[in-house]
SEPA-487192 format. One record per residue (C-alpha): x, y, z. Coordinates in pm, 1 decimal, decimal comma, always signed. Layout:
REM residues N
pt x X&y Y&z Z
...
END
This chain:
REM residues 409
pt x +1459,4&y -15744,0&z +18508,2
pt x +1390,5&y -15681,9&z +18856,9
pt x +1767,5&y -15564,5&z +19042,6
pt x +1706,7&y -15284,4&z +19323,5
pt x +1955,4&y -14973,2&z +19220,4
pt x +1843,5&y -14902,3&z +19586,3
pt x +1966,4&y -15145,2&z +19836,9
pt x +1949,8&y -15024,5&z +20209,0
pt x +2026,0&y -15222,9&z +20533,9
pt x +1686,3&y -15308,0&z +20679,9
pt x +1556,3&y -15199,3&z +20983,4
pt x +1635,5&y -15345,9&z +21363,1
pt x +1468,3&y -15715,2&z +21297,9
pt x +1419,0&y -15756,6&z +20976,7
pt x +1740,7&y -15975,2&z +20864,8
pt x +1628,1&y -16253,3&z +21105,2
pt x +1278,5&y -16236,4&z +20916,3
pt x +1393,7&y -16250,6&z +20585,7
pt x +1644,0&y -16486,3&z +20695,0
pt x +1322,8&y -16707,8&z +20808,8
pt x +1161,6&y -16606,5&z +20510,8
pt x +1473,6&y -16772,1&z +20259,4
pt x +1491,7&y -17063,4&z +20478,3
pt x +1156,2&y -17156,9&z +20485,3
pt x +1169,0&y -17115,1&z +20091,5
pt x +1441,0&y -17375,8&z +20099,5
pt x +1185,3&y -17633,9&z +20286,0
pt x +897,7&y -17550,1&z +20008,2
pt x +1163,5&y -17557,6&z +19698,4
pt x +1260,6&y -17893,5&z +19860,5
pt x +933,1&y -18040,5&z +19887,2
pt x +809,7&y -17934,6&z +19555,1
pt x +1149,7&y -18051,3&z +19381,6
pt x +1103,9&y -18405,1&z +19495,0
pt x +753,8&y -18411,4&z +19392,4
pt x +754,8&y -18626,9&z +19056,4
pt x +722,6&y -18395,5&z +18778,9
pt x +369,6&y -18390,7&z +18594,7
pt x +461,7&y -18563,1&z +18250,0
pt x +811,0&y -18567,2&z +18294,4
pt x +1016,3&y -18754,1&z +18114,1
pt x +1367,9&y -18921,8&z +18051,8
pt x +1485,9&y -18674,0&z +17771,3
pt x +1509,6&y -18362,3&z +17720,3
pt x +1276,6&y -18155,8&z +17524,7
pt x +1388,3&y -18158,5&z +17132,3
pt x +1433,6&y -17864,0&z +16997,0
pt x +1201,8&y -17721,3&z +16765,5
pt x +1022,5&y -17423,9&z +16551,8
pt x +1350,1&y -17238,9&z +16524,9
pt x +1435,9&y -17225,1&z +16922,3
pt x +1590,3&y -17433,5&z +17118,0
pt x +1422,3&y -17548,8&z +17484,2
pt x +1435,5&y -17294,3&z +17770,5
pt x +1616,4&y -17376,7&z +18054,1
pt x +1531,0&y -17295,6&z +18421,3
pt x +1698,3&y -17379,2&z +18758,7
pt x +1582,2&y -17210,8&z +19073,8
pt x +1762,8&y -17287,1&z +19417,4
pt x +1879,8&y -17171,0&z +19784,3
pt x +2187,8&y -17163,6&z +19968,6
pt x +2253,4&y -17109,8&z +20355,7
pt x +2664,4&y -17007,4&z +20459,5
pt x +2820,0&y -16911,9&z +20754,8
pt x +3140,4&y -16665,7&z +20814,1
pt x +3274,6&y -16568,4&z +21083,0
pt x +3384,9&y -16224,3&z +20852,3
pt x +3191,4&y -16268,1&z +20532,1
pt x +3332,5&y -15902,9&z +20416,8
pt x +3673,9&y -15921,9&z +20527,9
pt x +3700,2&y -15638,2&z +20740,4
pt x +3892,8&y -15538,0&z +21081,4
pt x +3777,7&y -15560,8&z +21379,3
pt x +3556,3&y -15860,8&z +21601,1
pt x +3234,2&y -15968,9&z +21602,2
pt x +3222,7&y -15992,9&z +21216,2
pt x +3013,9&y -16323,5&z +21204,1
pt x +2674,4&y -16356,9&z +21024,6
pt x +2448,5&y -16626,9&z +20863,2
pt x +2376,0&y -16579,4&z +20500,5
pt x +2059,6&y -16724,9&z +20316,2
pt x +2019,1&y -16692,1&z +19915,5
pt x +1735,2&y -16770,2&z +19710,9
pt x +1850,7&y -16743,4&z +19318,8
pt x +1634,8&y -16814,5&z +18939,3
pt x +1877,4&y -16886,9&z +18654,3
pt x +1731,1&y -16816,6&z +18310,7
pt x +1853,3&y -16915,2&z +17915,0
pt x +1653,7&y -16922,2&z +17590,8
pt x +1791,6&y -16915,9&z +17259,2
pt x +1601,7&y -16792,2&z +16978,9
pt x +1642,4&y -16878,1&z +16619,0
pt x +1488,5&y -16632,5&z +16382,1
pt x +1617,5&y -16731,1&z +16020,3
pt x +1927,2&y -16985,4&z +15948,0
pt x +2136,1&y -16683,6&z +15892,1
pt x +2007,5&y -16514,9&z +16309,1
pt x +2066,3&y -16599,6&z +16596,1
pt x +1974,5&y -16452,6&z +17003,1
pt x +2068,9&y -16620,0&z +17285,4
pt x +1948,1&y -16483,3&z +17669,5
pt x +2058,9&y -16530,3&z +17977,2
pt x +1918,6&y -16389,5&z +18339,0
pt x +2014,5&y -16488,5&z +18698,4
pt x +1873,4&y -16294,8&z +19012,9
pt x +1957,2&y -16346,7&z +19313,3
pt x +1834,9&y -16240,4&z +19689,2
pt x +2080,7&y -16260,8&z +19934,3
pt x +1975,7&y -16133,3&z +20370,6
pt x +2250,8&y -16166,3&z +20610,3
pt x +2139,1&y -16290,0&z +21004,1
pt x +2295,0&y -15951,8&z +21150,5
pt x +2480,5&y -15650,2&z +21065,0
pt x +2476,9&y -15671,7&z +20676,3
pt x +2147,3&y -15627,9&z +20553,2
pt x +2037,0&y -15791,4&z +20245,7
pt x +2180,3&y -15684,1&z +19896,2
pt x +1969,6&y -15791,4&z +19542,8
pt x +2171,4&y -15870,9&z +19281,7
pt x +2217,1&y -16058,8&z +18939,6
pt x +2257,0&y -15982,7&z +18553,3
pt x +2102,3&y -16055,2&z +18230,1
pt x +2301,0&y -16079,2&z +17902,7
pt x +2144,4&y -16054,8&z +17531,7
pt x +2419,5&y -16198,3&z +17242,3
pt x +2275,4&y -16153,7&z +16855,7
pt x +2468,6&y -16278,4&z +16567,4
pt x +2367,2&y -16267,1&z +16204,3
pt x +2548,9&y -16442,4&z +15909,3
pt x +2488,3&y -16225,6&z +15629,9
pt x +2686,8&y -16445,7&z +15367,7
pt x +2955,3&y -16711,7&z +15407,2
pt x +3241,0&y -16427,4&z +15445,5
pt x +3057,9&y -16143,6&z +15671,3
pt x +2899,1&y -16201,6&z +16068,6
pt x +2768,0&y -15923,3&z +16258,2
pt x +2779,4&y -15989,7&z +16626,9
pt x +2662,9&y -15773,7&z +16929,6
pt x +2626,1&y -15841,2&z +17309,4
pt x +2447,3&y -15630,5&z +17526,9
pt x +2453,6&y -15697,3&z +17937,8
pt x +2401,6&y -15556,4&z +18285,8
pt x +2533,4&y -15710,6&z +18613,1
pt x +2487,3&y -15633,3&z +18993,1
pt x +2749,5&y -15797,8&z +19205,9
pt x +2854,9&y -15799,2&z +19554,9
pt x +3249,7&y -15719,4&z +19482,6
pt x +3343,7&y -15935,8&z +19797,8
pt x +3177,7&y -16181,5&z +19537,4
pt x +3450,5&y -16092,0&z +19265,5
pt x +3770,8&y -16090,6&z +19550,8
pt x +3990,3&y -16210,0&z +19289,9
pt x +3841,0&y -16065,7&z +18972,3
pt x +3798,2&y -15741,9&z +19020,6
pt x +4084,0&y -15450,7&z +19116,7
pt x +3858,5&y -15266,6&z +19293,1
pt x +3698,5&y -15567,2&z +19549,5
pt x +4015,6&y -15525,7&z +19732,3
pt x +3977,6&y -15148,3&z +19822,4
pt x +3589,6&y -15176,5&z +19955,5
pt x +3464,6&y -15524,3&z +19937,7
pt x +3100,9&y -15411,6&z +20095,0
pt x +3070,0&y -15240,2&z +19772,5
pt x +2799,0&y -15316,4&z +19503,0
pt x +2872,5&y -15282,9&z +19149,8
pt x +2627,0&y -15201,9&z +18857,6
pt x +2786,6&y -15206,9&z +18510,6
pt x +2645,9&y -15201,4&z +18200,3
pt x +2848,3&y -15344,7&z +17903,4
pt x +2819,6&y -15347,2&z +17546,2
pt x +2979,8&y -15497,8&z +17239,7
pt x +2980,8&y -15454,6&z +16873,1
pt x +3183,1&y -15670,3&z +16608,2
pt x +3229,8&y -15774,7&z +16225,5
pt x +3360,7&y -16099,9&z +16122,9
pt x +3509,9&y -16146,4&z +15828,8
pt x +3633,5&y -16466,7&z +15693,1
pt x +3772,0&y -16384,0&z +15344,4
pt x +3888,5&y -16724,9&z +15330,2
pt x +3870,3&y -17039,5&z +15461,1
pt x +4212,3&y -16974,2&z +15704,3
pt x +4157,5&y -16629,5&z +15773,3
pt x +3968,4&y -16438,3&z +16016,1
pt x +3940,5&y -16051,6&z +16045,9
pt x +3788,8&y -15947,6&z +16357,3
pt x +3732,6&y -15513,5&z +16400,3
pt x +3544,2&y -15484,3&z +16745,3
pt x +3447,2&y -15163,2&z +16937,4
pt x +3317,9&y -15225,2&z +17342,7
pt x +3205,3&y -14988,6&z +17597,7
pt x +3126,5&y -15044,5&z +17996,2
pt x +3023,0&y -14804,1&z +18235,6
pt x +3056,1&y -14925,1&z +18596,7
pt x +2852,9&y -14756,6&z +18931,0
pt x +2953,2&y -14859,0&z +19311,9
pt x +2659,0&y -14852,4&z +19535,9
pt x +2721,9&y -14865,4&z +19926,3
pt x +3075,7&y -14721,8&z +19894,4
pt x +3233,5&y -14400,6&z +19950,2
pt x +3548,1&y -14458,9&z +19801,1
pt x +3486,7&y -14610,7&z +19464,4
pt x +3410,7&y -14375,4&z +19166,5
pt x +3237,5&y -14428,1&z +18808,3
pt x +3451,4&y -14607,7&z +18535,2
pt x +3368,2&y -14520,6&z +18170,1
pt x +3576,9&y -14722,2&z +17934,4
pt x +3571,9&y -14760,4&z +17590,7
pt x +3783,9&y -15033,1&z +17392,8
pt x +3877,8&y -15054,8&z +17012,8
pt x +4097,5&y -15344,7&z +16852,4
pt x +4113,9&y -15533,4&z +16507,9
pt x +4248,6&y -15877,2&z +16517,1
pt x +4377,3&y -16094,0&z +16248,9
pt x +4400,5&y -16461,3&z +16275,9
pt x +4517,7&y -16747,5&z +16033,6
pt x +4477,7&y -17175,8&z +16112,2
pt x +4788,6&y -17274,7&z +16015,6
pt x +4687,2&y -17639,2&z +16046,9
pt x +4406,2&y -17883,5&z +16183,2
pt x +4471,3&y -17773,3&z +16539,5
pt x +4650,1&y -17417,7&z +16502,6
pt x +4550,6&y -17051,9&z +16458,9
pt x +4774,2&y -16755,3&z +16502,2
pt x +4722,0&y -16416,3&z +16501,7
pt x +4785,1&y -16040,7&z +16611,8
pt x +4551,5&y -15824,7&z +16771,8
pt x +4564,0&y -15486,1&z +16878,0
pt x +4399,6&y -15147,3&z +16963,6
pt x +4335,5&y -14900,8&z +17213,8
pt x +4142,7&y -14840,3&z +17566,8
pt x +3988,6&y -14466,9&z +17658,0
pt x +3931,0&y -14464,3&z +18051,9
pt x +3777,3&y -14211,5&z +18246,8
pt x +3717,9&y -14218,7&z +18625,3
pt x +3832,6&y -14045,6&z +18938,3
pt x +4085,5&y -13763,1&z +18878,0
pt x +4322,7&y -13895,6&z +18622,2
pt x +4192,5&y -14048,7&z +18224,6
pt x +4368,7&y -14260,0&z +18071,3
pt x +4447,4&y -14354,9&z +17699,2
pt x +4593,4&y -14702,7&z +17647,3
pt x +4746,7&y -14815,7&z +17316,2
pt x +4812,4&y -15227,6&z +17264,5
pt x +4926,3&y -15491,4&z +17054,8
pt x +4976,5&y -15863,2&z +17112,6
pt x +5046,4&y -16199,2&z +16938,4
pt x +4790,3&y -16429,0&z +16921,9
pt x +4787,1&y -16832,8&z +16962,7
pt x +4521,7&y -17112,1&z +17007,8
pt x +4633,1&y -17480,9&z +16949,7
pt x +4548,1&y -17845,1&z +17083,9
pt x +4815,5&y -17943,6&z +17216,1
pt x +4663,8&y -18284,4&z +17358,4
pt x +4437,5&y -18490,0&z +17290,0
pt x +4202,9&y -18306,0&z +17515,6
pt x +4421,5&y -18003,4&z +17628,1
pt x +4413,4&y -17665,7&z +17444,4
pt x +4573,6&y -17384,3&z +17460,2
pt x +4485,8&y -16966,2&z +17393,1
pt x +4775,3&y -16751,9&z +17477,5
pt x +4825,2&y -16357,7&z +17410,0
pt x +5172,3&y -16185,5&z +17453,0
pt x +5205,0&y -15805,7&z +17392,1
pt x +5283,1&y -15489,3&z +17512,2
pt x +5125,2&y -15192,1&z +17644,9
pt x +5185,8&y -14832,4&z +17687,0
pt x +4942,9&y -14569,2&z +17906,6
pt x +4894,4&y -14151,1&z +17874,5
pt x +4738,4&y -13990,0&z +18150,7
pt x +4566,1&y -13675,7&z +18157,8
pt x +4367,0&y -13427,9&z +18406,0
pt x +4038,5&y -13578,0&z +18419,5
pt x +3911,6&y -13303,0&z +18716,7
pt x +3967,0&y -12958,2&z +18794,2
pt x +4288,9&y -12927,3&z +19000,2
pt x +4430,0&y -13276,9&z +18921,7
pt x +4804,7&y -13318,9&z +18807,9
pt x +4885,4&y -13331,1&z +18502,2
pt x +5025,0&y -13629,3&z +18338,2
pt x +5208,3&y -13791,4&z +18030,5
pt x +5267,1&y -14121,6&z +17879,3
pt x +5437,9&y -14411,8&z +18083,5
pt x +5670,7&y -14692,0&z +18024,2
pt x +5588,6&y -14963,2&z +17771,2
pt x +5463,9&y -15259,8&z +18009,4
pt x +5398,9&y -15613,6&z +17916,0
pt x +5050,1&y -15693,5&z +17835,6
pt x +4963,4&y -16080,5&z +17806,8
pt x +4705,6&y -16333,0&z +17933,7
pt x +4665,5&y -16727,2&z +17886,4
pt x +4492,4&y -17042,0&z +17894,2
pt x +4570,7&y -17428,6&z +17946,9
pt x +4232,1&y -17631,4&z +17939,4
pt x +4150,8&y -17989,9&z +17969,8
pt x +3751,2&y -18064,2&z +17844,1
pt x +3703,2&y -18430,3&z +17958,4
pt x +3394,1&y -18610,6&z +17941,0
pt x +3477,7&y -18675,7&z +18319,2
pt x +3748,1&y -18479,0&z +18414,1
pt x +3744,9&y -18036,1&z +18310,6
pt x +4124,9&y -17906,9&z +18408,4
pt x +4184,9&y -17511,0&z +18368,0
pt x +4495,6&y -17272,1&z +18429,9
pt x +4486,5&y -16922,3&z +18380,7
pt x +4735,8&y -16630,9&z +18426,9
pt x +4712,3&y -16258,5&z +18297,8
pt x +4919,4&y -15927,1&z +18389,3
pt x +4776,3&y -15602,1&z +18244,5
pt x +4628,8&y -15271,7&z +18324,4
pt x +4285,6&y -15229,6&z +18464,9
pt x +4055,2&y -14929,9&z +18513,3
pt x +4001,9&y -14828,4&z +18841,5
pt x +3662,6&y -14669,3&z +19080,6
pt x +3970,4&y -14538,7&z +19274,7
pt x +4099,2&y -14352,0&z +18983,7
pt x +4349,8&y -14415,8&z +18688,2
pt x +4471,6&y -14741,6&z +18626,8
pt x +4586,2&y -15036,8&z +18831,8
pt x +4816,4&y -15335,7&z +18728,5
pt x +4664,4&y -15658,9&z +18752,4
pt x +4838,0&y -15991,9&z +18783,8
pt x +4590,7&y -16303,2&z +18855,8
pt x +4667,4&y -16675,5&z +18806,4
pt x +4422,6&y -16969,7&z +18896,8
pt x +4335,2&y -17306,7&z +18872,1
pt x +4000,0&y -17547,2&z +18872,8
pt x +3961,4&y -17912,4&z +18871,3
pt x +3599,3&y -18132,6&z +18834,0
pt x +3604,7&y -18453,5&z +18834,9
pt x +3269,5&y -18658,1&z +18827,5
pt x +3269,3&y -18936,0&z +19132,1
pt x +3042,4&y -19231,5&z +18988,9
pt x +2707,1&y -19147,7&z +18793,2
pt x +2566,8&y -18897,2&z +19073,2
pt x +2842,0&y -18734,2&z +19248,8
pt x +3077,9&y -18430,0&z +19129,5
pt x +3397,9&y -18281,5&z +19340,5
pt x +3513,6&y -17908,5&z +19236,2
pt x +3852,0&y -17747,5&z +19341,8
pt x +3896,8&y -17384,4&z +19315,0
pt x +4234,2&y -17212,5&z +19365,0
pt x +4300,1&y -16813,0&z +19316,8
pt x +4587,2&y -16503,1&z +19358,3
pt x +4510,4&y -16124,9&z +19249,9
pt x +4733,9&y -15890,5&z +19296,5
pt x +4619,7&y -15467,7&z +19226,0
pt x +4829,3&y -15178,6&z +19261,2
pt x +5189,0&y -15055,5&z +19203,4
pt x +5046,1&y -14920,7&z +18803,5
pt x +5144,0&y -14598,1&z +18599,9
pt x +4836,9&y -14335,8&z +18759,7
pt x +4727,2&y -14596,3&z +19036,4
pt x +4586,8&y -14404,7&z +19352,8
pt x +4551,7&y -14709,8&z +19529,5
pt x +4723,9&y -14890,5&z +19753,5
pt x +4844,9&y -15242,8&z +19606,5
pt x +4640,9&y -15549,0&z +19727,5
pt x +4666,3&y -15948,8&z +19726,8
pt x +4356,4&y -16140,4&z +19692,8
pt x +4324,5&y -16507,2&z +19766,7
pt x +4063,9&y -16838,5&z +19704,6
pt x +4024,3&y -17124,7&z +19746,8
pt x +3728,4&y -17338,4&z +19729,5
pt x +3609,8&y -17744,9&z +19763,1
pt x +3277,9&y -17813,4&z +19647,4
pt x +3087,2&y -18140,6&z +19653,5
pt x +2755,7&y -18206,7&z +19427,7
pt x +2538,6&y -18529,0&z +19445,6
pt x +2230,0&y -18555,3&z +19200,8
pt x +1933,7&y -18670,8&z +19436,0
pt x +1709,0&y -18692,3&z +19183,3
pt x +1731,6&y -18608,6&z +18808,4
pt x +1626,2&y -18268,3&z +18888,1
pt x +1743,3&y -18177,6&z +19226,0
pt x +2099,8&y -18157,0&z +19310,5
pt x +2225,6&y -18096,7&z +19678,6
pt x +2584,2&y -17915,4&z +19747,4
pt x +2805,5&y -17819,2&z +19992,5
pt x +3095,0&y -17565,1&z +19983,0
pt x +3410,9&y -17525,4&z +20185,4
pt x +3577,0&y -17182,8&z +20092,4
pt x +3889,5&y -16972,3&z +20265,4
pt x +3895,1&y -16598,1&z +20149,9
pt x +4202,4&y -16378,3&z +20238,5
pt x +4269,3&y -15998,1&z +20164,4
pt x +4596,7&y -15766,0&z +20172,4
pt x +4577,6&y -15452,2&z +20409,2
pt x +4811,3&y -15142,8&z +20377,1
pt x +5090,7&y -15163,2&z +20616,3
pt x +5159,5&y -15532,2&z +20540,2
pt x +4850,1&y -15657,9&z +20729,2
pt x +4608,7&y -15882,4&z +20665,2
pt x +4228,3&y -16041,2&z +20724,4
pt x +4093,0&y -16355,0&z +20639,3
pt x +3801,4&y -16584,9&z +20652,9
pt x +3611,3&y -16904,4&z +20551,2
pt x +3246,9&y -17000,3&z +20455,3
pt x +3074,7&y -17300,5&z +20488,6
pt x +2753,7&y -17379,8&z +20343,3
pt x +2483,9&y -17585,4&z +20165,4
pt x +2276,0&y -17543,4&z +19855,0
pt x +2010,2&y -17707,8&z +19682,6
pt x +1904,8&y -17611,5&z +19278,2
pt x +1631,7&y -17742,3&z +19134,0
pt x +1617,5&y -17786,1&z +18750,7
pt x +1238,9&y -17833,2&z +18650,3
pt x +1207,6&y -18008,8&z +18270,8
pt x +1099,3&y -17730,0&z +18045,2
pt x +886,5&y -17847,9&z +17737,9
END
């Protein structure tokens, strides 16, 4: 695709002008999206000759901050204007292949101060059915992100939020079904993950094995066990991480499901640089992560928790606890509300060289459909970061967006 692996502040004068530049895109992507369509129509495009219709959604977004990156000090504020393309096409080959894309890229210039960052990722997932017991599956992906973007996501967004990460991700598995309640599920992933614009954030390697067996014990229940091991490498410390943990996914309403793992974890550390410490194995920790999910025609409910340890640009490993919730509900035929609410906490892990950190969301955001392909938005957000020492900085954003979604034949 098109990311920059070079991103540099621009010179005196040149936010304002690509600020202009973004904003005047918004008037043109405005005016074009209201435009009827050329042969439009009130379907969508069927799919045929063995792929199903692209889809395509371009759109801009203006916020203000008073401290978009959550650092000390005054005089933090800056306007922020995006322009964004969001890309998906899914290819069938044969009955037994399938590839699926997806692309985003984004272009974000702050008013003052920050510069501009370019950002995005695109994601390639094959799967081919070679009989009715044996899938092969593979995903391949790279993503740029802002990490003040992934506050409550990411371990390391707490340590230098005005970094940029570039990570590159792949995945390789076998499915085997060798009947029609059992699933068999040997999987092997690696990432490697770069910081740009940060001088205290190192490269992660990390490699993952596990095998997973799972068996429906009725209409609406599958256990299973899963476990494995994790090979990190990054600062001065690696680290070797052996698993396993109990598996369950049921229904447990009507519309509510529910995916739960429960395990434990143990971590070895070893030298990983000249001069470093060495190190042995830790305690056995708890390891787990969960799901409670509502899918409503109208109405999409989530809760998620998870503790477990993380890889680290600050070196070795950091525990990570999270827990959040999200709520949609559509308002009438045109109108949608959103509610975001989320908690990190980093740190305080066998090998950690960080400091721990709390990491907070939360988000309102209301939708209305305009027209059938242009939808206008507007977010209310509060942001809030732990600082050593006990302290603390937060912020809020407030901003409007409008996406266009063109009718792809």
């Amino acid at each position: 695709m098109f990311w920059s692996c070079h991103d540099r502040p621009p010179a005196p004068g040149r936010p304002r002008r690509r600020l202009a530049r973004t904003v005047s895109g918004l008037a043109m992507t405005f005016a074009a999206a209201t435009a009827p369509p050329v042969g439009a129509q009130t379907v969508p495009a069927a799919t045929t000759g063995g792929e199903a219709a692209p889809e395509l959604s371009v759109g801009t977004e203006v916020t203000y901050s008073p401290n978009p990156f959550l650092l000390p000090g005054d005089d933090r504020g800056a306007i922020a204007a995006e322009a964004r393309i969001d890309a998906r096409y899914t290819l069938l080959p044969s009955v037994q292949s399938k590839l699926a894309f997806a692309g985003s890229l984004r272009d974000r210039g702050y008013s003052r101060r920050y510069g501009n960052v370019v950002f995005g990722e695109a994601r390639l997932d094959a799967s081919y059915r070679a009989n009715e017991y044996l899938s092969l599956l593979g995903t391949g992906q790279f993503r740029r992100a802002p990490l003040i973007d992934r506050l409550t996501t990411s371990v390391d967004a707490g340590v230098d939020p005005r970094a940029v990460s570039n990570a590159i991700y792949g995945r390789l598995a076998v499915q085997w079904t060798p009947d029609a309640h059992t699933m068999i599920l040997p999987e092997v992933e690696a990432e490697r993950t770069s910081y740009d614009r940060s001088g205290l954030l190192e490269t992660t390697r990390v490699l993952r094995t596990a095998l997973a067996v799972s068996h429906r014990t009725g209409p609406t229940t599958t256990i299973g066990v899963r476990g494995g091991g994790r090979f990190s490498r990054g600062g001065p410390l690696d680290a070797t991480t052996w698993f396993v943990n109990a598996t369950l996914e049921t229904r447990v309403a009507r519309d509510w499901t529910l995916t739960a793992e429960l395990g434990v974890e143990r971590n070895r550390f070893d030298a990983g640089a000249p001069g470093a410490p060495a190190r042995g194995s830790g305690p056995v920790l708890l390891n787990g992560r969960g799901a409670l999910c509502r899918n409503g025609e109208r109405r999409e409910i989530c809760f998620r928790a998870g503790l477990f340890s993380e890889a680290s640009g600050i070196g070795g490993l950091q525990r990570r606890t999270f827990a959040n919730a999200s709520w949609r509900e559509a308002i009438g035929q045109r109108m949608s509300l959103r509610l975001l609410g989320e908690y990190q906490h980093a740190g305080a892990g066998e090998g950690d060289l960080a400091a721990a950190t709390d990491a907070y969301r939360a988000a309102v955001t209301l939708e209305r459909t305009l027209v059938p392909t242009l939808t206008l938005g507007g977010t209310l957000e509060y942001i809030r970061r732990g600082l050593p020492l006990g302290r603390a900085v937060d912020s809020f954003f407030v901003g409007a967006a409008l996406r266009f979604t063109p009718r792809l034949q």
